[in-house]
N, C-alpha and C positions, 0 to 999 in steps of 0.2 A: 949532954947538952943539946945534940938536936934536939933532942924530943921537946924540950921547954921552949926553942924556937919553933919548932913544929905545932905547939901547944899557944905560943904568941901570936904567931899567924893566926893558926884559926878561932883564938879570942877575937882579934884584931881582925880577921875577915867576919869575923858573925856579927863585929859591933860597926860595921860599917853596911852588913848586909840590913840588918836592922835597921839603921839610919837609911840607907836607901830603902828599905820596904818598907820601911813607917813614911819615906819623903812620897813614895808611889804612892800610897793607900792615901795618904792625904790630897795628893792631885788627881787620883783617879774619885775621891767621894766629892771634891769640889769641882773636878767634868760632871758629876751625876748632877750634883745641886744646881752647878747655873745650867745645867739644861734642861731640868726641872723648873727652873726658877724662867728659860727663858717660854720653853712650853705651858705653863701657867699663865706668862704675861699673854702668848697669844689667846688662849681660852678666854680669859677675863676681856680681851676687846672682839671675841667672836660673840660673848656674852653681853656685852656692852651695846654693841651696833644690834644683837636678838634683842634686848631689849628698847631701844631708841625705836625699833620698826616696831613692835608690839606696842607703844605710847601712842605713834603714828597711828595703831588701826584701831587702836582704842580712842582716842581724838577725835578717828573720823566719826566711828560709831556714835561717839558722844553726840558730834555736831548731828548728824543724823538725824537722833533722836530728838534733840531740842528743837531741830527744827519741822521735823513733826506736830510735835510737840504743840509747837510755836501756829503750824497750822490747822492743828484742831480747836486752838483757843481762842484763835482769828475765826472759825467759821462760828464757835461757838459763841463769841459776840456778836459776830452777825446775823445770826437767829436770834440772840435776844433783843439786838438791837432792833431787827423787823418788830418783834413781836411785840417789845414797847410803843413803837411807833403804831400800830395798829390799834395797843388797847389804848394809848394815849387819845388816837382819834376818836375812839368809843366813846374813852372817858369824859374828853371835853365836848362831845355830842351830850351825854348825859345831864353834862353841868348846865350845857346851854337853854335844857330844858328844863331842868331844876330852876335855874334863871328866872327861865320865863313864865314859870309855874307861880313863883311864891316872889316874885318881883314887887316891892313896897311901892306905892305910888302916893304923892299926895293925894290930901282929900282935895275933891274940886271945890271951889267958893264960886257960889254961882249960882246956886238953886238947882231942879231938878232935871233942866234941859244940859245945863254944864256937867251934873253928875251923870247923867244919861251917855251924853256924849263922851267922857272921860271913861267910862265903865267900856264904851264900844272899843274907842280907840284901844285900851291897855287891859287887860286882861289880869293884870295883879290885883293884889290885893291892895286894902287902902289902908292909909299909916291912920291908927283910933286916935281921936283928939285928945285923949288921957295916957303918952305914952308911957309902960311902965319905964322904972328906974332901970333896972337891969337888963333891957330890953339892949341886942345886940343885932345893929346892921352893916353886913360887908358889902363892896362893893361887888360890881359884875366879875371885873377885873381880877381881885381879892378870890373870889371863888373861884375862877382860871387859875389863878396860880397856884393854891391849895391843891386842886385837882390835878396838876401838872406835878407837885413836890409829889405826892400820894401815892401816883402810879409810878413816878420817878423809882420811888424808893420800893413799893413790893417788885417791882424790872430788877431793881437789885438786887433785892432777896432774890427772889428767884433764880437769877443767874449766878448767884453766891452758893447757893445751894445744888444747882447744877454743877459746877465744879468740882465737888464734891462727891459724885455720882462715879 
């Protein structure tokens, strides 16, 4: 009968060795995992604040650039802007001679010292006493502003197309 108490025991020690090395092996792989788990969480906010500072130097870069950007588009209207204003004054020098060139005037009533004298003072032409029908006359003004929309808008092309470049 020893032997069967000899033989109980060390059933009885091996299924306790077992229970304790299955209890070790289980808290020693749950020491690995939460230390794992807690070196992970530091990683992921070492990764977290690298990337917050990389948004920051990507933000700045952005701003940067837009305001670059922003200053080449400002000069670049102010060169168009000049250059309008320049041919604008051209333009409306041109109109003004156009103006003065083909300027309708009445006829004088008066005979030939009234026409004489009307012809000195005014320089246009004289409205025919058989106006046609479809005969079209603008004002001085009328022609100013035509000329003014005109250059207005190739300023725009222009600088629309510049943009572009």
């Amino acid at each position: 009968m020893p032997e069967t108490a000899l033989i109980d025991l060390l059933v009885h020690g091996l299924r306790k060795f077992w229970a304790y090395g299955a209890l070790f092996a289980v808290s020693v792989l749950a020491w690995h995992l939460q230390t794992r788990a807690v070196a992970n969480a530091a990683a992921v906010r070492v990764q977290a604040a690298q990337f917050r500072q990389a948004q920051a130097a990507a933000a700045a870069i952005a701003q940067r650039a837009l305001k670059h950007q922003e200053v080449t588009w400002q000069a670049k209207a102010m060169e168009a802007d000049n250059a309008y204003h320049a041919q604008l004054a051209d333009a409306r020098s041109a109109a003004d001679r156009y103006i003065a060139a083909y300027r309708v005037r009445a006829q004088a009533f008066g005979g030939d010292a009234g026409a004489a004298t009307a012809r000195a003072a005014d320089s246009g032409a004289v409205v025919p006493a058989a106006m046609p029908a479809d005969a079209v006359m603008v004002s001085a003004n009328d022609v100013q502003s035509c000329t003014n929309a005109v250059t207005y808008a190739i300023k725009a092309r222009d600088w629309a197309n510049q943009l572009n470049r």
